[in-house]
N, C-alpha and C positions, 0 to 999 in steps of 0.2 A: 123190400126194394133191393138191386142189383148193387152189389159195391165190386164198381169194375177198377181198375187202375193200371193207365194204358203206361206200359212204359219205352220210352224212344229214345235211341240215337241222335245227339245232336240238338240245337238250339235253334228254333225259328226263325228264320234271319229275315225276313220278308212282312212285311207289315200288313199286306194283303192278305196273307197268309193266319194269321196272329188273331187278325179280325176277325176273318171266315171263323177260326176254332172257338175264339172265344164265343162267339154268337150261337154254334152250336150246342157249345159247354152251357153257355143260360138257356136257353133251349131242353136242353136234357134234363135240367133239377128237378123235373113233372115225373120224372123214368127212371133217374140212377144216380145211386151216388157217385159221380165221377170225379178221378185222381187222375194228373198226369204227373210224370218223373220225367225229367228230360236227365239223360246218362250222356255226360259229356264226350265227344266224340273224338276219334284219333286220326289226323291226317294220314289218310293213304302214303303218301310217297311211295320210297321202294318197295312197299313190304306190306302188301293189305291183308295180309294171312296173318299178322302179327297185331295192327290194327281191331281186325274182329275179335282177337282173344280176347286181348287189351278190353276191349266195347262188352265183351260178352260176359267178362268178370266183374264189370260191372252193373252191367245186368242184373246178373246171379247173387248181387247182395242188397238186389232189392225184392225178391220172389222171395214169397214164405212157403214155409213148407205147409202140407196139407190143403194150400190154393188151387185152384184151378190154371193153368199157363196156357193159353194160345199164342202159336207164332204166326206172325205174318210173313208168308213166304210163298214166293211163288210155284215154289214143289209141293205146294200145300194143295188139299181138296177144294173146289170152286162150290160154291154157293150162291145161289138165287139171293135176291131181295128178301124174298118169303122166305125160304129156305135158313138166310140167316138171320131174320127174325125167330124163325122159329130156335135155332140155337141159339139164342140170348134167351127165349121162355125157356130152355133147358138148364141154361145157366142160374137164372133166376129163382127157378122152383128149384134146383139142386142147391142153392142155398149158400155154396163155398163163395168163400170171395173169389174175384178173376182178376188173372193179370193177360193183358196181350199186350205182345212184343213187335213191337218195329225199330228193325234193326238198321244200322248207317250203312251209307256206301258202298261198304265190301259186304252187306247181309248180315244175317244173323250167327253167330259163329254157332260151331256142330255142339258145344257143351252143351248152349243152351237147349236149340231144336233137339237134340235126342233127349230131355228131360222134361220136352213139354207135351200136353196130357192131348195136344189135338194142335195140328198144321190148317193154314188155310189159307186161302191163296184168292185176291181180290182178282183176277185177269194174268192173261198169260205174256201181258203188257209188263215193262218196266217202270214204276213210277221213282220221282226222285222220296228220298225219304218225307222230308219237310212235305212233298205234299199229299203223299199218304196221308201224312195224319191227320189231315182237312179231309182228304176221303172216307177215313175212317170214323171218326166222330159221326159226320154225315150218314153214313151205313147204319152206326147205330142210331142217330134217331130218327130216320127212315124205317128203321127193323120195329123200335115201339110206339111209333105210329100204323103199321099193319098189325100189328099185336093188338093193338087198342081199336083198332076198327077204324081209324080218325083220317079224314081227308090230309092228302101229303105227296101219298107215294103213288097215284095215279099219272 
């Protein structure tokens, strides 16, 4: 089984929000061992260059070494449904643990994306973070219900 552990910018502030995740997190216990890290987030004000370091060093002490790192980033390569089912079966039989990153406000700062092993990028849309990560949970288990064959993602 997958031991993924998503890790994010920022704290859920939305209860609607909160719900959707949790619902998909029980959802997923059938597919993956899944972790969230919420990495507390740094108010933009003047300085969102300063912000993302800030966010991104904190990041970077929760990544181990020898894991697998995906960022979420719009510079990142775009992926199918299928497509990114099938890179979860890659991740899966590769056997490493995975971390993927969503990063706050200002994005994911450059330490982290230049040290992560693959970018990838949901639309060439802006989402706000918080609800990325309802998108993303979703994604994944939309991805191992097409893995599994199982009525879902029709």
């Amino acid at each position: 089984m997958l031991h993924l552990t998503i890790v994010a910018v920022g704290k859920i502030k939305e209860d609607y929000l909160r719900r959707g995740i949790a619902e998909y997190q029980k959802r997923l216990t059938a597919y993956v061992k899944l972790k969230m890290i919420e990495v507390p987030d740094f108010p933009l004000g003047r300085d969102p260059a300063w912000a993302q370091k800030e966010e991104g060093k904190r990041i970077n002490a929760f990544l181990k070494p020898r894991s697998f790192v995906a960022v979420l980033d719009p510079r990142g390569r775009k992926l199918t449904s299928e497509g990114f089912a099938q890179w979860l079966a890659a991740r899966e039989s590769g056997g490493q643990e995975v971390y993927m990153v969503i990063g706050g406000a200002s994005g994911v700062a450059p330490e982290v994306s230049s040290q992560a092993d693959d970018l990838i990028s949901f639309s060439d849309l802006t989402f706000p973070h918080q609800l990325f990560r309802l998108l993303l949970v979703e994604q994944i288990y939309r991805g191992f219900k097409i893995l599994r064959g199982e009525p879902y993602h029709l």
